[in-house]
C-alpha positions in Angstrom: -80.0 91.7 116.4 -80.4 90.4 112.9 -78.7 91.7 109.9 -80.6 93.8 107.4 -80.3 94.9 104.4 -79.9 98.1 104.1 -79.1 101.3 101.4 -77.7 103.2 104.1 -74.4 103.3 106.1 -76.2 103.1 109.2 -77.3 99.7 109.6 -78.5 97.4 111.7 -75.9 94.7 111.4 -74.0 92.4 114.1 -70.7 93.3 111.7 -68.7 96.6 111.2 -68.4 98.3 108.4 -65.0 99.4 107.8 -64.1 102.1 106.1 -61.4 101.6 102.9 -59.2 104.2 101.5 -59.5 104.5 97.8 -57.5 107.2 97.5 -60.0 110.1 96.7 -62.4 109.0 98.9 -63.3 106.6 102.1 -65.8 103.7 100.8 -67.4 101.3 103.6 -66.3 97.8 103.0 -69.6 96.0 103.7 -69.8 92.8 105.6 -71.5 89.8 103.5 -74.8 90.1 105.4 -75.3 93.3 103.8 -76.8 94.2 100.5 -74.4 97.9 99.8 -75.9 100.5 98.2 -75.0 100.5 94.3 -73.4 103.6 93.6 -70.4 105.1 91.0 -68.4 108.1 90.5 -71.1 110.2 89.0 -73.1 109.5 92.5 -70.2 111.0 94.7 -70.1 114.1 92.5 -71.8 117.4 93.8 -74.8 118.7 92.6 -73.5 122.6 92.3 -70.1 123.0 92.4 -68.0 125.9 92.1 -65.3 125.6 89.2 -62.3 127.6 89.6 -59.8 128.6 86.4 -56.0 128.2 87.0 -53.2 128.5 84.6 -51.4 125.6 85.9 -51.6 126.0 89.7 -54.8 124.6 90.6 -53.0 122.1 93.1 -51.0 125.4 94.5 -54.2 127.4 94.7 -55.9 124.5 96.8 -53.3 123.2 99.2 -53.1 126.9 100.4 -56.5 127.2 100.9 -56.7 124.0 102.7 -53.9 125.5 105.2 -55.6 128.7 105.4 -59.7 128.5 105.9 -61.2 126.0 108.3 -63.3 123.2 106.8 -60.9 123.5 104.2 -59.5 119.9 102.4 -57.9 118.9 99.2 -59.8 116.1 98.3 -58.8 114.6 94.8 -56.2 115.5 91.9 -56.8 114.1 88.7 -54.5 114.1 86.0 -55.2 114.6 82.3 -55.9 111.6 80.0 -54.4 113.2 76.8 -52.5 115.6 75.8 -54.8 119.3 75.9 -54.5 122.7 75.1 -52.8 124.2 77.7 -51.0 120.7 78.9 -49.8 117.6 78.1 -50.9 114.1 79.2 -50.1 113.5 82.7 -50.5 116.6 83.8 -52.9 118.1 86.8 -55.9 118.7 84.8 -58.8 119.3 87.7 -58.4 119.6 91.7 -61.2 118.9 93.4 -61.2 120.6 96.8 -63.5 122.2 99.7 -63.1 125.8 100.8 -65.1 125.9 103.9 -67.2 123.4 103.6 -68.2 125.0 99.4 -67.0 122.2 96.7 -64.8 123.9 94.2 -63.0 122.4 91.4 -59.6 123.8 90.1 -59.5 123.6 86.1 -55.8 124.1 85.4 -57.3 125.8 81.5 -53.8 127.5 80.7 -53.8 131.5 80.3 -56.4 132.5 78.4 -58.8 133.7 81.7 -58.2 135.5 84.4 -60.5 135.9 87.7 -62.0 139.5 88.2 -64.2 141.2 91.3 -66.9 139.5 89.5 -66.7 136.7 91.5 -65.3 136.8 95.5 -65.7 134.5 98.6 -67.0 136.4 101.6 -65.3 134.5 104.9 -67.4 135.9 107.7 -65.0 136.5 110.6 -66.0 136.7 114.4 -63.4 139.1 116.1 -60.5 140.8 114.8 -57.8 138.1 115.4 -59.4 136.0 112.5 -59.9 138.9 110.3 -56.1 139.9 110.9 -55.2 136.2 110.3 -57.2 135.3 107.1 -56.0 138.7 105.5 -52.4 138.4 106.1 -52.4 135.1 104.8 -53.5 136.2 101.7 -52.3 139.2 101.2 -48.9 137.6 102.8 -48.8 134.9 100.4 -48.2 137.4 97.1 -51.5 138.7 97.3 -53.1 142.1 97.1 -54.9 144.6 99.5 -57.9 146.2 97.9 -60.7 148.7 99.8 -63.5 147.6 101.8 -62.3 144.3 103.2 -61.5 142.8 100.2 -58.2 141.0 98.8 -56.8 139.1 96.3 -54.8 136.2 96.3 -51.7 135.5 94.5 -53.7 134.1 91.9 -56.1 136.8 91.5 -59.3 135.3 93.5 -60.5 137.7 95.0 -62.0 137.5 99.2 -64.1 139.8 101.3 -62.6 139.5 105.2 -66.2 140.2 106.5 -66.3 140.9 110.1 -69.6 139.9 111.2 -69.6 143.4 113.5 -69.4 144.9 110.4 -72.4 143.3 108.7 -74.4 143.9 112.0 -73.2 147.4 111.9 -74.5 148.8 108.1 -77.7 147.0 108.7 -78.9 148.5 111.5 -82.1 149.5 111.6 -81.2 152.8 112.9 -79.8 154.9 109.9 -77.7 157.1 110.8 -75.3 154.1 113.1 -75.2 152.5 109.2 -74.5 155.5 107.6 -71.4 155.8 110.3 -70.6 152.7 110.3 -70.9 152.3 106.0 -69.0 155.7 105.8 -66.2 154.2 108.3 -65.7 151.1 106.2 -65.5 152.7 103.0 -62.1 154.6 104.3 -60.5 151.6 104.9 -58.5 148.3 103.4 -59.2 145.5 106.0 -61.6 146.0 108.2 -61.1 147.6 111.9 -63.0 146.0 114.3 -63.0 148.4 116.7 -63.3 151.5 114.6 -66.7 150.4 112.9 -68.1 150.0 116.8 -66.6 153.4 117.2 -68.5 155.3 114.4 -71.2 153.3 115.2 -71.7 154.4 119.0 -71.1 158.0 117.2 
């Protein structure tokens, strides 16, 4: 088969591409048949992503959600230019990491916020052994119980532990089985499973 050329990875080509490590990123290394696709930095940002305040423990914050939440990676650190107000040149200035599959991006912006209930991820979990571990990671690594199946982390982010039985449970369409099951979840810190099926059967 001839070789093409092509704006796309997937080409018709008698050569590979092989993938190089850049060290943020994977780029294909075309072979000289090819015409590659011209693209920069700015093209291999995001569209929408989600930015995340730290005061100086951004690289912390993501490497433990990287080993806690599936489709979770750490995927660039980049360090400041110049000296800033809440660091000095060198310094992490922005991770840039995925927390199940969302792009986020860690500002290490020194003290001067703090994350509130304003703003919480809400992991959907399927049974009661992923609720159990995702809570007691958090709430294990220095963080905080709160009511209703949410948490904090040990750098004030909050979560919601969301067992999808529970979703299920206070919308359905019968109301008195929500009303059971919402008046059974509001008694409690992580969720129980088996309780909200309880007070939903009645």
């Amino acid at each position: 088969m001839p070789c093409v050329r092509s704006e796309y990875v997937d080409i018709l080509c008698t050569q590979p591409v092989v993938l190089i490590d850049t060290g943020a990123v994977r780029l294909p290394r075309w072979p000289e048949c090819v015409q590659p696709p011209r693209f920069g930095r700015a093209d291999l940002i995001n569209k929408n992503t989600i930015c995340l305040w730290y005061d100086g423990t951004a690289l912390e914050a993501a490497t433990f959600y990287a080993d806690t939440f599936p489709d979770s990676t750490v995927q660039a650190v980049h360090r400041a230019p110049g000296d800033y107000p809440a660091g000095k040149q060198g310094d992490v200035l922005t991770v840039e990491f995925t927390v199940m599959g969302i792009p986020c991006l860690g500002l290490n912006g020194g003290s001067a916020f703090k994350h509130s209930e304003a703003f919480s991820f809400q992991v959907a979990t399927d049974d009661q052994a992923e609720t159990d571990r995702l809570w007691n990671a958090i709430v294990g690594n220095g963080g905080q119980e709160s009511a209703c199946g949410w948490c904090k982390d040990k750098w004030g982010l909050s979560w919601q532990i969301t067992p999808r039985a529970l979703t299920t449970a206070i919308s359905d369409p019968d109301p008195a089985v929500a009303q059971r099951a919402f008046a059974a979840m509001m008694g409690m810190r992580k969720i129980d499973i088996a309780a909200i099926e309880a007070a939903r059967r009645g």
